[in-house]
C-alpha positions as CSV (number, residue, x, y, z in Angstrom):
1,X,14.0,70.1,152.0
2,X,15.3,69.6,155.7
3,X,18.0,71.6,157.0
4,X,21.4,70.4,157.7
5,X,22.2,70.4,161.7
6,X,25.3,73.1,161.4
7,X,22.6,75.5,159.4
8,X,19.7,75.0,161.6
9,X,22.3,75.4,164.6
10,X,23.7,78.8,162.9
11,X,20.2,80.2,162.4
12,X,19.2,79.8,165.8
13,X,22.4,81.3,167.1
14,X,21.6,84.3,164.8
15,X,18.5,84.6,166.0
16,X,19.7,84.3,169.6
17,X,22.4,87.1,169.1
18,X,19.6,89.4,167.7
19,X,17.3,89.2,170.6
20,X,20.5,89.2,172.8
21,X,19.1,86.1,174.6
22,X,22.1,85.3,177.4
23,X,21.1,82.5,178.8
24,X,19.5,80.6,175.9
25,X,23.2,81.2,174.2
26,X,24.7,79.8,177.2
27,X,22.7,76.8,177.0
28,X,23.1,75.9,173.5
29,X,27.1,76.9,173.7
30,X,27.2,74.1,176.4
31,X,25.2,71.2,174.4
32,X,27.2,72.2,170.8
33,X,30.4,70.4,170.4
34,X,33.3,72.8,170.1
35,X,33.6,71.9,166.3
36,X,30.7,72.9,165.8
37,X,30.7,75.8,167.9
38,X,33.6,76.7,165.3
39,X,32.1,76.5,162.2
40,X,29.3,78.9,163.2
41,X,31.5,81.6,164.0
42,X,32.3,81.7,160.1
43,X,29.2,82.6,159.6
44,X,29.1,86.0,162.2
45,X,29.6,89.1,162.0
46,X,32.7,90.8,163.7
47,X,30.4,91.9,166.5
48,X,28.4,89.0,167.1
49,X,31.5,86.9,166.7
50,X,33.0,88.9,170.1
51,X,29.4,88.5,171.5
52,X,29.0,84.8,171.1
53,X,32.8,84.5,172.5
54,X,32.1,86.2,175.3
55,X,29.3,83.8,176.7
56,X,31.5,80.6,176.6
57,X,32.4,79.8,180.0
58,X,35.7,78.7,180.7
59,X,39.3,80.0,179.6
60,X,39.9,76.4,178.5
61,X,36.5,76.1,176.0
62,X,37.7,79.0,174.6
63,X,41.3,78.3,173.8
64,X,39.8,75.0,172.5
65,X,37.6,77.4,170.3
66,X,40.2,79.5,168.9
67,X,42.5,76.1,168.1
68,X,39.4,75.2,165.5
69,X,38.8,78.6,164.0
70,X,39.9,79.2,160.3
71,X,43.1,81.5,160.2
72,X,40.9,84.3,158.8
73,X,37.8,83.8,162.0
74,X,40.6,83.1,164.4
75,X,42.2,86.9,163.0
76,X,39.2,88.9,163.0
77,X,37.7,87.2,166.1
78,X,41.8,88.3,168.0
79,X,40.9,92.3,167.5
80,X,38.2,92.0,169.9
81,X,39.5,90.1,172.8
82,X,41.3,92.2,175.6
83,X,44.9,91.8,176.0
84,X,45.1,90.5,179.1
85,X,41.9,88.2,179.0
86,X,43.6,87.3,175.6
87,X,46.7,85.8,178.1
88,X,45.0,84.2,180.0
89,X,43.6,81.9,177.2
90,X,47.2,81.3,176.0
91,X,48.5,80.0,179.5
92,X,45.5,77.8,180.1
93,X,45.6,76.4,176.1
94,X,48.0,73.4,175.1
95,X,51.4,74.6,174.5
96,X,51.5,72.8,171.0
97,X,48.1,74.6,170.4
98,X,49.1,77.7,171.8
99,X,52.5,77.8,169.5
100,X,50.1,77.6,166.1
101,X,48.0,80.3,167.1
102,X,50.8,82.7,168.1
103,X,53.0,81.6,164.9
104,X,49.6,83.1,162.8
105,X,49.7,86.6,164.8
106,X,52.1,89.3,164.3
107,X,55.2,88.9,165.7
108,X,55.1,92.0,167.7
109,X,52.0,91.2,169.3
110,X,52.8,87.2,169.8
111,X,55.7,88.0,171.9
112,X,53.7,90.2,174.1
113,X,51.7,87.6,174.6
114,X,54.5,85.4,175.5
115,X,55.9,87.9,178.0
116,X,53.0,88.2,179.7
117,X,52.0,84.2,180.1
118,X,52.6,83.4,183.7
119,X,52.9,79.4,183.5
120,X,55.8,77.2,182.9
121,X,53.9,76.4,179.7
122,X,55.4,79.9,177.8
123,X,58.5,78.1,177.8
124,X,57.4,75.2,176.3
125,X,55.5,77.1,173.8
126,X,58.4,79.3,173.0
127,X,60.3,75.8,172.1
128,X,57.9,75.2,169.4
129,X,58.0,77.9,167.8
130,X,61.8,78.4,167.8
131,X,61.6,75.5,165.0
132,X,60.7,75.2,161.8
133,X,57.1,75.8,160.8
134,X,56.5,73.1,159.2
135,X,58.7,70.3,160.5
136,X,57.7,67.8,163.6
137,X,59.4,70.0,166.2
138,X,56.6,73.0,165.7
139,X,53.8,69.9,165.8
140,X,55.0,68.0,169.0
141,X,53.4,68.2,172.0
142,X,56.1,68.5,175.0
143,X,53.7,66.5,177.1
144,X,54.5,63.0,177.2
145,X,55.3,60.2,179.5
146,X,58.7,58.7,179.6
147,X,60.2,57.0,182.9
148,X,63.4,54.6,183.4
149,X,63.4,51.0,182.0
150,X,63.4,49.3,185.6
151,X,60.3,51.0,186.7
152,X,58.0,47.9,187.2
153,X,54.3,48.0,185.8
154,X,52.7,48.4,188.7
155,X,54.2,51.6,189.6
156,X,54.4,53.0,186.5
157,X,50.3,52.6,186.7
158,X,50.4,54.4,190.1
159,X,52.5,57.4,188.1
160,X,49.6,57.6,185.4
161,X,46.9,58.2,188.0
162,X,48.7,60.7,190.1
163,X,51.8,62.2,188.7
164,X,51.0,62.6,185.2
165,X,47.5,63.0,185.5
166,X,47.9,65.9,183.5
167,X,49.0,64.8,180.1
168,X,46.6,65.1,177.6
169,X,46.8,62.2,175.6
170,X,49.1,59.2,177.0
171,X,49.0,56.6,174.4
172,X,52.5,54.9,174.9
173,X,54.9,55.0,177.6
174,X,58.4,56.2,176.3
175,X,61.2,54.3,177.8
176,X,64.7,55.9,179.0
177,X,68.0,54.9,179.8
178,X,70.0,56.4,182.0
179,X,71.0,58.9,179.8
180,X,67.7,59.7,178.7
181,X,67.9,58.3,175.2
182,X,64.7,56.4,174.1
183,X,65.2,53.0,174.3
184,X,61.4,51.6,174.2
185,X,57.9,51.7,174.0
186,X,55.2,50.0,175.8
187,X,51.2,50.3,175.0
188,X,49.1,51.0,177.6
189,X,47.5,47.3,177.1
190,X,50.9,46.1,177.6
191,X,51.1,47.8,180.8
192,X,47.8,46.2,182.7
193,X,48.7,42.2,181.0
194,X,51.4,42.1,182.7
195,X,52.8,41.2,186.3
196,X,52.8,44.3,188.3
197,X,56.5,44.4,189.6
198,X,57.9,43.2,185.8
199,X,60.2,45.9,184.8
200,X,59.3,48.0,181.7
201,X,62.6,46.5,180.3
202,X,61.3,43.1,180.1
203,X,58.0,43.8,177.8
204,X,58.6,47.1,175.6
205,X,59.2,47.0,172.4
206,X,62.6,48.1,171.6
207,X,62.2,48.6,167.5
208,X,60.9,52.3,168.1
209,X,60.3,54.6,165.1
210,X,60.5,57.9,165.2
211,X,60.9,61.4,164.0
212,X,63.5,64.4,164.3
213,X,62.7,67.5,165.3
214,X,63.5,69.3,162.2
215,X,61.6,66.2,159.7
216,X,59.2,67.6,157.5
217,X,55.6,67.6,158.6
218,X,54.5,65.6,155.8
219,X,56.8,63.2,156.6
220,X,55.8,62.5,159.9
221,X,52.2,62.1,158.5
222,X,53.3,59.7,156.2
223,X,55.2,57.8,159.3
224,X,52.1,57.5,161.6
225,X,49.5,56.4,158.9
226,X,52.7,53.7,156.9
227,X,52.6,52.0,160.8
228,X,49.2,53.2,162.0
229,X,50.5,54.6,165.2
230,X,48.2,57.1,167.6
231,X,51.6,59.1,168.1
232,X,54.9,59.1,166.9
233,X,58.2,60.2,169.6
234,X,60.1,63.3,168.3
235,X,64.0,63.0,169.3
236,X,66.5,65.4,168.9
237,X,70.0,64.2,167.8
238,X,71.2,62.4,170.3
239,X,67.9,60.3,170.8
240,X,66.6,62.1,173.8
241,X,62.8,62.3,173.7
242,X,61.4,65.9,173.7
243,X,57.5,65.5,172.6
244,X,55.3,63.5,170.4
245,X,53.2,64.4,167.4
246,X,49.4,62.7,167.8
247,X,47.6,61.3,165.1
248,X,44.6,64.2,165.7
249,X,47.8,66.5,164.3
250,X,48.3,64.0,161.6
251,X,44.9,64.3,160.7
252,X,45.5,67.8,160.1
253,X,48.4,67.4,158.2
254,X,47.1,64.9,155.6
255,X,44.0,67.1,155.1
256,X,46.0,70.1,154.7
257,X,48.5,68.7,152.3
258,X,45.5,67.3,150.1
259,X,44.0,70.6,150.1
260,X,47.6,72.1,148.8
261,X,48.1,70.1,146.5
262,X,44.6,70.1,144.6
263,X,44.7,74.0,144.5
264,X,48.5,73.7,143.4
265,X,47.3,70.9,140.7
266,X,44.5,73.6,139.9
267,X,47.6,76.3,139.5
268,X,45.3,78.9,142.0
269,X,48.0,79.0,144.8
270,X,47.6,77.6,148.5
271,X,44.7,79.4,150.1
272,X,41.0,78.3,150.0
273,X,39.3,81.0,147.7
274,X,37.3,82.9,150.5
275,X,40.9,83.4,152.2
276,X,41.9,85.4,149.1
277,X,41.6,89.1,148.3
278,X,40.5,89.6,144.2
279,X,44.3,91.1,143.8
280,X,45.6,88.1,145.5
281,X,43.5,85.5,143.7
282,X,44.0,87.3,140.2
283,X,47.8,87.3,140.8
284,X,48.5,83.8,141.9
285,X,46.3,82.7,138.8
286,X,47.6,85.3,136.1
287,X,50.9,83.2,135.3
288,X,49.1,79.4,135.5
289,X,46.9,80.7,133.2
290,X,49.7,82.7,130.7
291,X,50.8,78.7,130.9
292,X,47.7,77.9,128.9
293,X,47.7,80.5,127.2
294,X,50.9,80.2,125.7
295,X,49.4,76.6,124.5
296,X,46.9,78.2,122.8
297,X,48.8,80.1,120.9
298,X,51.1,77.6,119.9
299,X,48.0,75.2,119.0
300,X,46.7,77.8,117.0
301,X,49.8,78.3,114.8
302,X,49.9,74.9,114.1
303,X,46.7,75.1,112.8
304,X,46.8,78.0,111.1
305,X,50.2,76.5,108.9
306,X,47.7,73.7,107.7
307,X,44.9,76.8,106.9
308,X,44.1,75.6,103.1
309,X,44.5,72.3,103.6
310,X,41.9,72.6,106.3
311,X,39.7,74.7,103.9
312,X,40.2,71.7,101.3
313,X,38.9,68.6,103.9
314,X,36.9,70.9,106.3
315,X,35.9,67.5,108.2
316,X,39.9,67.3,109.4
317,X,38.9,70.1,112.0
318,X,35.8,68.4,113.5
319,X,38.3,65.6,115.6
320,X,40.7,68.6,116.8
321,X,38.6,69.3,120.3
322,X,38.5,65.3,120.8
323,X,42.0,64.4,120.4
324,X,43.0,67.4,122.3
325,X,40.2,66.5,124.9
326,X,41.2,62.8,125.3
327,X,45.1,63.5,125.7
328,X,44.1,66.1,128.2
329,X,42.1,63.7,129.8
330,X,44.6,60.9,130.0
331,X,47.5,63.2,130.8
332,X,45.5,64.9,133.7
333,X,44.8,61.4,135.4
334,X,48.3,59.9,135.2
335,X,50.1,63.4,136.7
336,X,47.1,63.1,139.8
337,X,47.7,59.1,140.4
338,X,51.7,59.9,140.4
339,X,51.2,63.3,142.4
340,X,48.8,61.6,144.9
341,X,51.1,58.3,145.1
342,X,54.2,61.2,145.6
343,X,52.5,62.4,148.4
344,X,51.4,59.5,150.0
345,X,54.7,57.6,149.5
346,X,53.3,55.1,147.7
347,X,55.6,56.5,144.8
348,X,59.3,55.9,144.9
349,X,61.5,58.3,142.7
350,X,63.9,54.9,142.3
351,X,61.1,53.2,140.4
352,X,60.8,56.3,137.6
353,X,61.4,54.4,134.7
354,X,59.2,51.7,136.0
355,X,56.1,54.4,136.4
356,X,56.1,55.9,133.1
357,X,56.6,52.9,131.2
358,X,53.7,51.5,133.1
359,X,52.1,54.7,132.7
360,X,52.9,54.9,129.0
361,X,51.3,51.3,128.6
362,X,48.1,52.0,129.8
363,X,48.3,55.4,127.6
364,X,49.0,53.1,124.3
365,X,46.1,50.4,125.1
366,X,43.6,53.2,125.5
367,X,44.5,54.9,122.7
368,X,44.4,51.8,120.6
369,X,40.7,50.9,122.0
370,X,39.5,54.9,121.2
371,X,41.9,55.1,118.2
372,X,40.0,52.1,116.7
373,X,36.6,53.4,117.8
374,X,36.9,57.2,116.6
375,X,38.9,55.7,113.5
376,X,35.4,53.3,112.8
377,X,33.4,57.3,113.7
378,X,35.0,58.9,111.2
379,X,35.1,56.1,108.2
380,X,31.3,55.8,108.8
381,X,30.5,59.3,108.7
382,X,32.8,60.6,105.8
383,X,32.6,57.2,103.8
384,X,31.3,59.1,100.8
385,X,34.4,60.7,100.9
386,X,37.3,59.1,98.3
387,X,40.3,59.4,101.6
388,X,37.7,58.2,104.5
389,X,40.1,55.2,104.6
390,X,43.3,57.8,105.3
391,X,41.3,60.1,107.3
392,X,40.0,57.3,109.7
393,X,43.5,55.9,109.9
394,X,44.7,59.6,110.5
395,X,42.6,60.3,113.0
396,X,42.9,56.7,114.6
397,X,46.8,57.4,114.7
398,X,46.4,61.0,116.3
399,X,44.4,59.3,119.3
400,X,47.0,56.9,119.9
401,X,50.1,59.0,119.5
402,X,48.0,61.6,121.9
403,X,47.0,59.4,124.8
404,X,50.5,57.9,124.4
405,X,52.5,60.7,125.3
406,X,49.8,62.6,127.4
407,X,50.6,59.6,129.9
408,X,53.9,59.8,129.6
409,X,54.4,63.6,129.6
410,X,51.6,63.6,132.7
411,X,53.3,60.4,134.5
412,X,56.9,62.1,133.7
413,X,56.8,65.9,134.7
414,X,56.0,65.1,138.4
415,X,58.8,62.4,138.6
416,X,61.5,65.1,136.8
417,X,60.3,67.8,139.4
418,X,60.4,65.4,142.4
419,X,63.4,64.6,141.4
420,X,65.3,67.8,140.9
421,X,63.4,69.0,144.5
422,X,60.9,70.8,143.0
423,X,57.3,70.4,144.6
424,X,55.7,67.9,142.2
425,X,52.1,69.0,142.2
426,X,53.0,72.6,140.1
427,X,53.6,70.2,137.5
428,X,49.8,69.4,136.8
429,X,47.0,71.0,135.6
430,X,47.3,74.0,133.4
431,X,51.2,72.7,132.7
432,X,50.3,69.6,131.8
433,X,47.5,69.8,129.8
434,X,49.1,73.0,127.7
435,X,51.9,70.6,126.7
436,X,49.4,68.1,125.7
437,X,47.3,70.1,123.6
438,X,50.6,71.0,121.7
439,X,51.6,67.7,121.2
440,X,48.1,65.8,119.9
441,X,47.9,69.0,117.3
442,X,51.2,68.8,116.5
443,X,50.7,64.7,116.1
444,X,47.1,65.1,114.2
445,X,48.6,67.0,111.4
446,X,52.0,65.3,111.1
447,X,50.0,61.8,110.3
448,X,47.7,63.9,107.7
449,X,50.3,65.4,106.2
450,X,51.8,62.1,105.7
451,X,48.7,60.0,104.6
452,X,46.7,62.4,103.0
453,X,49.2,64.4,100.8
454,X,48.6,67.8,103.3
């Protein structure tokens, strides 16, 4: 079987490192991609970790490096860099870069850093990180491009090839009054079809969207990807423009928030599991899984109250596990779809009634197609029985009433927690299904108490 690139690239890295081959390092370090370069360093020791660093050429490759690491490379990889060489990373790295990586470090040792940092950037990065940590202000990059709305097209062309050289990714130009509120946009196409003396007044586009500095991350996300933007303007309250948050961050975001809410869904915290510590892991599960366990319980004395009449018709306890399974089922897929759809703001908390009864629809329709089918299982197989005929309708009415409210109570839970502020994807999973079980027991019995004289 052939070898993925990444794993061919980190055995010949190891390999390198153990013969303590310099230059043949160097050479590969210059041909790998810095993403790359990145992932391999997860697979290092501490030492060779420092080693490998230490052959990467420039101070901006490596601050480029340490903005790709995983929190937990990035932490080990920090004990073995020397102070001041550490510095001098930080003043040549991006100050919105710069701000993450000191916001993961102690605090102590992040404003030493800070102290020390000898360009203008060190104010900028102190900016962003004097906000919030996970709103737009923390995200932004201070470097943008924003001139007056009378500077013509021509000139404002000039200013991108000498003045603002610089910025790192000029995707719009940001137009001021004379108060410097933001008053406009033009793309950079907009900029070269034009006349060269026509004022940026004349041809930007004055119906700007954009962000606070304090506007949740996610939001912002959900901003550049609604009007499929490459960056979005972050004002401050009186409209003045003080940095822009790129769709490479955005990226980020969405990825990260998927990844939080899955583990959330899956009631095992926030971190990825080779983040946690076995304390750590075993905590942040024990209570999710009490949730469940609580369920059980509850399931089983349900049960156990119907005990003879189980013993009596011994075939009633064969369906349990598939009406609990299919309710689980349906009730896990309606609380993702209305989780994801929260997320991505395809969801409005107006429309709730509209959701569940839609949700609660599609729960009844499939419940009457399996209802009818497991109803036609169970009349074949126990038709030598004199109550098949009350058994198949029993079970055929469990399956409904199941699925039924499993979509509603899956489709419901997130909306109520949404809606009371409550982050919407601790509603799933274990919660979600415990309720479920508890429900499609408590349904099961109640119709064969009723049709079969329990």
């Amino acid at each position: 079987m052939a070898k993925e690139p990444n794993e061919i690239l980190i055995i010949s890295i190891k390999r390198l490192l153990r013969r303590v081959a310099t230059k043949q390092l160097k050479n590969i370090i210059k041909k790998t991609h810095i993403v790359d370069l990145a992932a391999v360093f997860r697979e290092l020791s501490t030492d060779n970790k420092a080693k490998l660093f230490s052959y990467i050429g420039t101070l901006e490759q490596k601050g480029t490096l340490l903005s790709k690491l995983e929190e937990s490379t990035f932490l080990d990889l920090v004990k073995d860099i020397k102070f001041e060489s550490l510095v001098e990373i930080f003043d040549q790295m991006p100050a919105d870069d710069a701000a993450e990586l000191l916001g993961i470090l102690d605090e102590e040792f992040s404003d030493r850093i800070l102290k020390k940092m000898k360009t203008k950037g060190s104010d900028d990065v102190e900016e962003l990180m004097s906000h919030g940590e996970d709103t737009a202000g923390s995200l932004m990059m201070p470097d943008f491009i924003a001139l007056g709305e009378d500077v013509g097209a021509g000139e404002v062309i000039k200013s991108l090839q000498n003045k603002f050289i610089d910025v790192e990714m000029p995707f719009y130009i940001y137009v001021v009054d004379e108060y410097e509120k933001l008053v406009g946009v033009s793309s950079l196409r907009q900029l070269v079809v034009v006349h060269p003396e026509k004022p940026l007044k004349d041809f930007m586009a004055r119906d700007i969207v954009s962000v606070k500095t304090y506007t949740d991350r996610e939001e912002v996300a959900k901003v550049v990807s609604r009007y499929d933007y490459l960056a979005v303007p972050v004002v401050d309250d009186d409209n003045r423009i003080v940095g822009i948050v790129t769709v490479d961050d955005v990226i980020d975001i969405l990825h990260d928030s998927a990844t939080e809410d899955m583990l959330k869904m899956a009631g095992v915290g926030n971190d990825y599991v080779e983040t946690q510590t076995i304390l750590r892991g075993t905590k942040i599960r024990l209570p999710w899984l009490f949730a469940s366990f609580i369920g059980g319980l509850a399931a089983f004395f349900i049960i156990g109250r119907y005990e003879a009449s189980l013993a009596q018709y011994t075939y009633l306890a064969a369906f349990i596990p598939v009406i609990m399974g299919m309710g689980g089922n349906i009730g896990t897929q309606s609380s993702t779809i209305v989780v994801r759809g929260i997320a991505t703001g395809m969801i409005n908390i107006r429309d709730f009634w509209k959701i569940i009864s839609k949700e609660l629809a599609i729960g009844l329709i499939l419940g009457i197609f399996y209802g009818l089918f497991i109803g036609v299982v169970a009349s074949v197989t126990y038709r030598t029985e004199t109550v098949f005929i009350s058994l198949a309708i029993s079970v055929g009415l469990a399956v409904v009433l199941s699925m039924s409210v499993a979509a509603l109570v899956g489709s419901g839970i997130p909306l109520f927690f949404e809606k009371i502020g409550v982050d919407p994807a601790i509603a799933t999973g274990p919660f979600v299904t415990t309720a479920v079980d508890i429900v499609s027991v408590s349904c099961y019995f109640a119709i064969a108490t009723i049709l079969l004289g329990l």
